[in-house]
VODRENGU-850205 format. One record per residue: x, y, z of N, C-alpha, C, CB in turn. Coordinates in steps of 0.02 Angstrom, whole numbers, padded with zeros to 5 digits, always signed. Glycine has a CB too. Example, Ala and Ser with C-alpha at 12.3 -4.5 7.8 and 13.67 -1.06 7.14 Angstrom:
2
+00660-00284+00390+00615-00225+00390+00660-00165+00390+00565-00224+00452 +00642-00112+00354+00684-00053+00357+00645+00002+00394+00704-00030+00286 
***
This chain:
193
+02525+02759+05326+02532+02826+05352+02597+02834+05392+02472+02843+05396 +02608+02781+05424+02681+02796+05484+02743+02794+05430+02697+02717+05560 +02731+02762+05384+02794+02776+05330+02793+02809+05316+02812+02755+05283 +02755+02866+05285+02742+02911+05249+02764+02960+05292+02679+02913+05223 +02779+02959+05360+02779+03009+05420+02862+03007+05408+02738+02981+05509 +02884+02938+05417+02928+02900+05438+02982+02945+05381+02909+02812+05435 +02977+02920+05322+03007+02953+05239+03012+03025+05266+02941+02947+05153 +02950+03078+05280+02948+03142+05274+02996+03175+05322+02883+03163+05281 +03000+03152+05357+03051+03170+05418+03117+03141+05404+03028+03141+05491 +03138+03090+05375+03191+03079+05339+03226+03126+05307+03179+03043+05303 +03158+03146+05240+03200+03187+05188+03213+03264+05208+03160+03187+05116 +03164+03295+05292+03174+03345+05321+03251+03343+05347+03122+03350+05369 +03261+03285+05378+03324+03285+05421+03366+03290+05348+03338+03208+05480 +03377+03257+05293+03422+03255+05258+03422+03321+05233+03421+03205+05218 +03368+03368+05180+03395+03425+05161+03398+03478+05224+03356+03449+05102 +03391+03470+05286+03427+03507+05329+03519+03494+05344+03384+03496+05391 +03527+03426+05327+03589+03414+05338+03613+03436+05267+03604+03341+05364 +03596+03446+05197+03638+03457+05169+03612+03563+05140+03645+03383+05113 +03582+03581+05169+03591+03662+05180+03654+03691+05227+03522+03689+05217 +03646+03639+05287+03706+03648+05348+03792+03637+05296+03692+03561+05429 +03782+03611+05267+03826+03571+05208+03836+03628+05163+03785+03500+05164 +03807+03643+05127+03790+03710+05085+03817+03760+05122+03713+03726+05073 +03788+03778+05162+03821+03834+05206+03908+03834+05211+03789+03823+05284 +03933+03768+05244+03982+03763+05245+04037+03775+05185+03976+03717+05268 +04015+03753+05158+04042+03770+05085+04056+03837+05057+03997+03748+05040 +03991+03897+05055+03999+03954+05070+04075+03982+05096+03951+03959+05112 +04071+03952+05163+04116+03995+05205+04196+03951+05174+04092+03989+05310 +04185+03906+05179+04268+03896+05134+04259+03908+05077+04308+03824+05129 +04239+03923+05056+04231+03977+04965+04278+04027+04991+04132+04027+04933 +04231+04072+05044+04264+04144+05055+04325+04145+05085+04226+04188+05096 +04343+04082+05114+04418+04082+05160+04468+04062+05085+04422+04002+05244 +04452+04007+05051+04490+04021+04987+04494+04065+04938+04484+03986+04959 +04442+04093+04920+04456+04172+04877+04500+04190+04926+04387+04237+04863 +04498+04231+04998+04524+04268+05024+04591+04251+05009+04503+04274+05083 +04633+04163+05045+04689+04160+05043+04720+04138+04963+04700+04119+05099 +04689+04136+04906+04692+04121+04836+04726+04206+04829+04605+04094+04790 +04695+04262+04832+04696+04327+04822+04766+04327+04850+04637+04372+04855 +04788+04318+04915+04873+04304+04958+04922+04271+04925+04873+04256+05025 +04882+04239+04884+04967+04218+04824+04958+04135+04867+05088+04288+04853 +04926+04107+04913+04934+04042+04928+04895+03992+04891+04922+04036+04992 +04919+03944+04894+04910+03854+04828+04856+03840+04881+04999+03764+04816 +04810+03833+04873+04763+03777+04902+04760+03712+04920+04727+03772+04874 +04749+03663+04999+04754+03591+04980+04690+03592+05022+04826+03537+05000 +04657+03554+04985+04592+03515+04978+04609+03443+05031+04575+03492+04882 +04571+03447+05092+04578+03365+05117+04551+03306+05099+04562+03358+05170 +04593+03270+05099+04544+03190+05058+04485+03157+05114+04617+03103+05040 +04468+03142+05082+04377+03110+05120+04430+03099+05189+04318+03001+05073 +04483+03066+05196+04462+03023+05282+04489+03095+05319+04525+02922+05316 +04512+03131+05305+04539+03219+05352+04500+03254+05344+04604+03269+05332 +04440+03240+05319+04380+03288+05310+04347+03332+05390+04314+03232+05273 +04348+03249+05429+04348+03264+05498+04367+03306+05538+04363+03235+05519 +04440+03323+05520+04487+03373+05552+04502+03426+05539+04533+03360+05556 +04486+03437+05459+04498+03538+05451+04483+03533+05374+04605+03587+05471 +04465+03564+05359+04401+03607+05294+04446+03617+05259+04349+03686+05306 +04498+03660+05265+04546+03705+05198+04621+03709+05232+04511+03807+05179 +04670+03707+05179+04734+03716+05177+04767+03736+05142+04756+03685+05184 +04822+03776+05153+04878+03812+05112+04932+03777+05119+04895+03881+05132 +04977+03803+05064+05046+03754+05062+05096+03798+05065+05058+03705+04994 +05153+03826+05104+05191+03865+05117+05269+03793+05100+05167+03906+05202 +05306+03832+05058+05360+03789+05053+05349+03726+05039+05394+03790+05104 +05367+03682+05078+05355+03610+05098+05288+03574+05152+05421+03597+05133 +05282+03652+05178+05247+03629+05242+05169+03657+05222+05286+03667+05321 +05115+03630+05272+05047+03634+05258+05021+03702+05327+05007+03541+05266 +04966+03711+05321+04942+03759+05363+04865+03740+05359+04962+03836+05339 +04858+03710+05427+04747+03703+05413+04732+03751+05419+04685+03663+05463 +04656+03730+05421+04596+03782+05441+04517+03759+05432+04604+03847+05393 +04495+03754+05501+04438+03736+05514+04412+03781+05507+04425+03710+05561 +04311+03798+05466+04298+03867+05442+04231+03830+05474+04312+03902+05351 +04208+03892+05510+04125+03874+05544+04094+03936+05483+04105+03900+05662 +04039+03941+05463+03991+03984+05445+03939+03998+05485+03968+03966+05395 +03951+04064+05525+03898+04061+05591+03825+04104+05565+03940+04109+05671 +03791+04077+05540+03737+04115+05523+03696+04140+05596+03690+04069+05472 +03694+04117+05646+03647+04131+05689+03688+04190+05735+03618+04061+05728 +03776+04194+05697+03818+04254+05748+03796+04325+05757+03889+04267+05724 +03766+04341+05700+03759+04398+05710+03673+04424+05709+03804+04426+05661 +03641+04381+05719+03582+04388+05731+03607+04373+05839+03523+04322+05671 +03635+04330+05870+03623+04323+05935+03678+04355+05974+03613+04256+05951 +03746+04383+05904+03787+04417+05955+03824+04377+05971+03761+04444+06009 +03844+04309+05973+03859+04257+06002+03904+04216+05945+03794+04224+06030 +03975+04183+05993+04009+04137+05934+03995+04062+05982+04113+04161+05914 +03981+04031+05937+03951+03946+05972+04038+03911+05983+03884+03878+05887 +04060+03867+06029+04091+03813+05996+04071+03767+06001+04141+03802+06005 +04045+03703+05960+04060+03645+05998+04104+03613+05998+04030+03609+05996 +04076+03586+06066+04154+03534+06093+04118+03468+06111+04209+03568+06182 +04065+03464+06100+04044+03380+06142+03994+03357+06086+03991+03384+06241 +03992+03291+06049+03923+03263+06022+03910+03213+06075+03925+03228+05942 +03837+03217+06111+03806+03195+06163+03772+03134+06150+03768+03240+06186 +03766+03121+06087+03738+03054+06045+03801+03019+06072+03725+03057+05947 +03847+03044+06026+03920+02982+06039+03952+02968+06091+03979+02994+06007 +03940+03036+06147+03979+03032+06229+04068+03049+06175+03968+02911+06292 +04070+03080+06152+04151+03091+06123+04151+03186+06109+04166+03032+06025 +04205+03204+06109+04235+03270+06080+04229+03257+06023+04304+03291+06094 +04215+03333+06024+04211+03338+05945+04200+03427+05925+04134+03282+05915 +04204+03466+05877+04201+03508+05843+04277+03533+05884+04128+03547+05839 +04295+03592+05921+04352+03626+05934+04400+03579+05989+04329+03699+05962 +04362+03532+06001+04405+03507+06046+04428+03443+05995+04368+03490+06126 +04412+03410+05940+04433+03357+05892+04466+03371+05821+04377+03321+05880 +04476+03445+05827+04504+03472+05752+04560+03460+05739+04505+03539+05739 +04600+03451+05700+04667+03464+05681+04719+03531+05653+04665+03426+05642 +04666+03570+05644+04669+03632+05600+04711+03685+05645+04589+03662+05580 +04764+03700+05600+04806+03754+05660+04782+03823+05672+04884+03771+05640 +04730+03833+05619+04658+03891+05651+04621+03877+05617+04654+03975+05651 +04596+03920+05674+04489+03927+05665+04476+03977+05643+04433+03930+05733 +04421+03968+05580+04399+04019+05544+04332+04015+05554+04419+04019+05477 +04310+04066+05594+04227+04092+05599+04211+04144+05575+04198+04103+05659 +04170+04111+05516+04133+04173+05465+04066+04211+05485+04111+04140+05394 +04051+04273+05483+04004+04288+05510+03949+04335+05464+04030+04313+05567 +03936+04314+05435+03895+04339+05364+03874+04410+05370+03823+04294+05349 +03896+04445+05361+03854+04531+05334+03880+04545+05282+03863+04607+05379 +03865+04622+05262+03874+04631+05219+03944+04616+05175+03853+04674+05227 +03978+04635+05207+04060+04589+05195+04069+04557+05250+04136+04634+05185 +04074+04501+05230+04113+04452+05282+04141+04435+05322+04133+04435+05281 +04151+04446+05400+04188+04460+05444+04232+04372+05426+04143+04486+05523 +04293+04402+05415+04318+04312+05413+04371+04324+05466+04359+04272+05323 +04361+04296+05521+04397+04307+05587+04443+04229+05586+04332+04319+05663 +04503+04235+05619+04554+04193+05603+04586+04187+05670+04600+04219+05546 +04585+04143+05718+04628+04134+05772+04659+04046+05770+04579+04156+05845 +04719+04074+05812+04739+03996+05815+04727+03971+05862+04798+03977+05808 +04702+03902+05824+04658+03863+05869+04690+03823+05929+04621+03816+05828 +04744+03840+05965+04771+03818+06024+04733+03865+06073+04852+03821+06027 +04727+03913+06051+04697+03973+06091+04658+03963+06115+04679+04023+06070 +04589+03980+06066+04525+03939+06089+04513+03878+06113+04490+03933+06050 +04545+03826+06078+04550+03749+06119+04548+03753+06227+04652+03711+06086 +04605+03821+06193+04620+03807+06299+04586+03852+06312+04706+03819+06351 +04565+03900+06308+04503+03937+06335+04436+03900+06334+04493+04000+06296 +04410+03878+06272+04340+03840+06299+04368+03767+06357+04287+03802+06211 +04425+03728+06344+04435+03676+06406+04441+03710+06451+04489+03629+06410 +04473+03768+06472+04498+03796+06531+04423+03831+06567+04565+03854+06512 +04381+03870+06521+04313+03858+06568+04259+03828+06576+04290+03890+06574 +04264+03775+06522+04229+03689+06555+04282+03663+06599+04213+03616+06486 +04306+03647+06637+04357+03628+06679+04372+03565+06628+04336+03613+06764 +04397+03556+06587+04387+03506+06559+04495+03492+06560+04328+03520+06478 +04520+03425+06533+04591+03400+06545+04628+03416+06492+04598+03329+06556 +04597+03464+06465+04610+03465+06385+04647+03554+06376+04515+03449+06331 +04648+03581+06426+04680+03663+06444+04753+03647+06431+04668+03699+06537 +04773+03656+06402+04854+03663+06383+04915+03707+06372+04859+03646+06339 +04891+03758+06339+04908+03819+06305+04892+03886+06355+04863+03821+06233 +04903+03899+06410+04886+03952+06441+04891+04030+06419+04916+03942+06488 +04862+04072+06398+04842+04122+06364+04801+04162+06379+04828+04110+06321 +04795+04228+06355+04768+04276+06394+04665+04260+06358+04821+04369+06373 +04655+04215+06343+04595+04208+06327+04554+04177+06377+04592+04178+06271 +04618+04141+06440+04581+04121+06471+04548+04185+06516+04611+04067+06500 +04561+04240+06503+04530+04281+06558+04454+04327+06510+04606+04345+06595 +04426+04267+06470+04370+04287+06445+04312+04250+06482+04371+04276+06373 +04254+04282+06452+04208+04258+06507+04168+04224+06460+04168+04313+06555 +04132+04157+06481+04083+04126+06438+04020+04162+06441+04073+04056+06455 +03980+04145+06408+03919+04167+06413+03869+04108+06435+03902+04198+06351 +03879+04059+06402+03830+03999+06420+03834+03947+06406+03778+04000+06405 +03819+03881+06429+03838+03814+06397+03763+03790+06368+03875+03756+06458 +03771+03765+06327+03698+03748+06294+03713+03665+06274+03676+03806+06212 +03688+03620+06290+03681+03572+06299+03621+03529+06240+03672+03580+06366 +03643+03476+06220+03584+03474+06142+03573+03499+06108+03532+03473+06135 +03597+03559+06093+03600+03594+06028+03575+03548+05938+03688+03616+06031 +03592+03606+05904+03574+03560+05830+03522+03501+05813+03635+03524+05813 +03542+03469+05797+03500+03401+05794+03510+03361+05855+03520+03356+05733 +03508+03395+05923+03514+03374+05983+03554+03330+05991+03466+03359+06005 +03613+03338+05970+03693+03306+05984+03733+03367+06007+03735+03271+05908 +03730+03426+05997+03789+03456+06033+03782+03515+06064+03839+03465+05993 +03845+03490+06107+03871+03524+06159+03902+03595+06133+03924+03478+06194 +03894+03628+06149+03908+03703+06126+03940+03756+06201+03817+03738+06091 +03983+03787+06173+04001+03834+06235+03989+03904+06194+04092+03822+06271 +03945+03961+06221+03923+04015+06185+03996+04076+06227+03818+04031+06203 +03992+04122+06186+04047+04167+06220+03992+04215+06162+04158+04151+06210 +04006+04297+06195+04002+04365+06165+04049+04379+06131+03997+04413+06204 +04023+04396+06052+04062+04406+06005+04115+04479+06033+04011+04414+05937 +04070+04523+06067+04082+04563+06101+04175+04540+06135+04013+04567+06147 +04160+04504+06184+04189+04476+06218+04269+04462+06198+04151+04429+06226 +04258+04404+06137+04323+04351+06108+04338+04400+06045+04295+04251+06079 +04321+04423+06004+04351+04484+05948+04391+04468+05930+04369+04546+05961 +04454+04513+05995+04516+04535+06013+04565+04470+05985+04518+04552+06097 +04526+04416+06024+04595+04354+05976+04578+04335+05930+04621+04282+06002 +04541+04367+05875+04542+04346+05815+04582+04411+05761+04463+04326+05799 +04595+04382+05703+04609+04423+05649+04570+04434+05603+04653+04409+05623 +04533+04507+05572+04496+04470+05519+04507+04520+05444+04406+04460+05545 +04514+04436+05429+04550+04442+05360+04544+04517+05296+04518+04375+05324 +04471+04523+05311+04453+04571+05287+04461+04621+05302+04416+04570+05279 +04506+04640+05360+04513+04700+05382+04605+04714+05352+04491+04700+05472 +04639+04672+05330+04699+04662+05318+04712+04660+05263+04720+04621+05340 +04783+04676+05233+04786+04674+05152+04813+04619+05144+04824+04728+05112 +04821+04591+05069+04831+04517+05053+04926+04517+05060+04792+04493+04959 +04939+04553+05055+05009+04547+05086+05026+04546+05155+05045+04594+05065 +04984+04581+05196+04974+04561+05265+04957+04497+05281+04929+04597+05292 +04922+04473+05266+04896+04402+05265+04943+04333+05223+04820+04412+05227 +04977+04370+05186+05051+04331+05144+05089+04316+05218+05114+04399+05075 +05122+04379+05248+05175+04384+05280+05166+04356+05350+05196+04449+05278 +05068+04349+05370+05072+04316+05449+05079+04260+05435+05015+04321+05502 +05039+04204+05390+05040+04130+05374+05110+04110+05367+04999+04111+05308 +05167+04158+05338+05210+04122+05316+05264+04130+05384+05233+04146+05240 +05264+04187+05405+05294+04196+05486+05254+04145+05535+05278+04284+05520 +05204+04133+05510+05177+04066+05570+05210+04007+05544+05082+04046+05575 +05200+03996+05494+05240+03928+05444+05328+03920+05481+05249+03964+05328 +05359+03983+05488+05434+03980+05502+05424+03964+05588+05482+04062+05478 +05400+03960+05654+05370+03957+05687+05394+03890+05723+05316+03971+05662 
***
């Protein structure tokens, strides 16, 4: 019987980890149609950069990340999550361990809110109100207000800093609100940069 407990909760934890997986996928689908539609080449990261950012474009010579969250619970709580801490490992991790020169948080309705900020931004706004050593980039985001720190989150590893979608908006772009030549001309003016 305790195996049988033991297995069932296994294969719970696993097809929950690979729906979370699924999901993800989703949302870099829609960030590549979007930037595929912009006239940009796609680069795919190899297994060991998987860690650090989801999707990339190739401008010239040079690369452009992008870390893509799929927030299903955003627009049901109003709320954009980050995490920054896995509490299992005692290490950084999600916005504070990325590599990606933005963050793409998808927010599922009927069309897609695909919101686009660069992730120096957010980096120093969520360190700058965890007091954390990691504030670098001083910016007008720091004069946003958190909403809450939630602690154990997910599969009770993470650290999450909640903000009002309300709230953070303003420093994002979203894609869908822009034409694909608009979206040509900021990536590649960020690329010259």
């Amino acid at each position: 019987m305790i195996i049988y407990v033991f297995y069932v909760i296994l294969i719970e934890i696993k097809m929950s980890f690979l729906k979370d997986k699924e999901y993800g996928r989703i949302g870099e689908n829609l960030l590549i149609s979007k930037l595929n539609d912009a006239g940009f080449d796609i680069v795919n990261p190899e297994k060991h950069e998987r860690s650090f950012w989801d999707v990339g474009i190739k401008i010239k010579k040079n690369h452009i990340f992008f870390e893509v969250k799929y927030d299903l619970y955003a627009l049901k709580s109003g709320n954009i999550a980050f995490e920054y801490f896995n509490s299992k490992k005692a290490a950084y991790s999600g916005i504070m361990m990325t590599q990606a020169d933005f963050w793409c948080h998808i927010i599922p309705e009927t069309t897609p809110r695909i919101l686009i900020c660069d992730t120096k931004i957010l980096v120093d706004m969520v360190a700058y109100h965890l007091r954390l050593n990691l504030a670098q980039f001083p910016s007008e985001a720091r004069n946003k207000k958190i909403f809450k720190k939630v602690f154990n989150a997910g599969d009770d590893n993470a650290d999450l800093a909640l903000y009002k979608i309300s709230e953070i908006e303003d420093l994002f772009i979203d894609l869908n609100k822009i034409s694909n030549k608009e979206i040509k001309k900021y990536f590649t003016e960020y690329e010259c940069q």
